[in-house]
C-alpha positions, 0 to 999 in steps of 0.5 A: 042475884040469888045464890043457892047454898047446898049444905052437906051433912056426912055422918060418918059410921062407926063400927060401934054397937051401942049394945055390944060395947061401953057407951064412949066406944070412939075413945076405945084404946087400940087393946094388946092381947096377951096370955097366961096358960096353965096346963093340967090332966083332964078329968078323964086322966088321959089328955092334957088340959090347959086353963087359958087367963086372957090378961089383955089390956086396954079392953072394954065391955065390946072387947070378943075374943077369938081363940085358935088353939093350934089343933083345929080347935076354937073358942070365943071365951074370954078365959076358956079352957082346952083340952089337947088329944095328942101331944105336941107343940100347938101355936096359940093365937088369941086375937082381941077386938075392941068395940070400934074394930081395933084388933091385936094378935098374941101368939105363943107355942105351948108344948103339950106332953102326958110327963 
């Protein structure tokens, strides 16, 4: 009797670019993001800046950066600054994916005023 033995190799696919990201990305921890601001008068002297410091955790090389500054407005910086034309309150969002997909949210209303 003969028997036929089919062998099946699965590769599976990871969503890691090996150019975008640090050379173990499959034991990439899950990131937290998370903000600090700090908020100064633009060089124009007429609208509110804000220097945004990315203090997330648990990043690598792969991590991007998507910023939504709540006026319309975007960034893909890791630290970026913004500068606010109206006064008002704005939710912040930073979202931060790491090299293999793992994304986190944190989002913050900051006030913006010309005092």
């Amino acid at each position: 009797m003969t028997r036929i033995l089919f062998v099946f190799l699965v590769f599976a696919a990871f969503a890691c670019e090996k150019d975008n990201c640090d050379v173990d990305c499959d034991a990439a921890l899950i990131p937290t993001a998370k903000f600090q601001y700090s908020k100064f008068r633009c060089d124009n002297g007429i609208f509110q800046c804000v220097q945004f410091q990315n203090v997330s955790e648990n990043i690598n090389g792969g991590t991007k950066y998507n910023w939504t500054f709540g006026d319309g407005e975007g960034s893909n910086e890791e630290n970026p600054n913004h500068s606010y034309q109206h006064n008002g309150e704005f939710n912040v969002v930073l979202k931060v994916t790491n090299c293999n997909g793992t994304a986190s949210f944190y989002t913050e209303i900051i006030d913006i005023s010309t005092n």
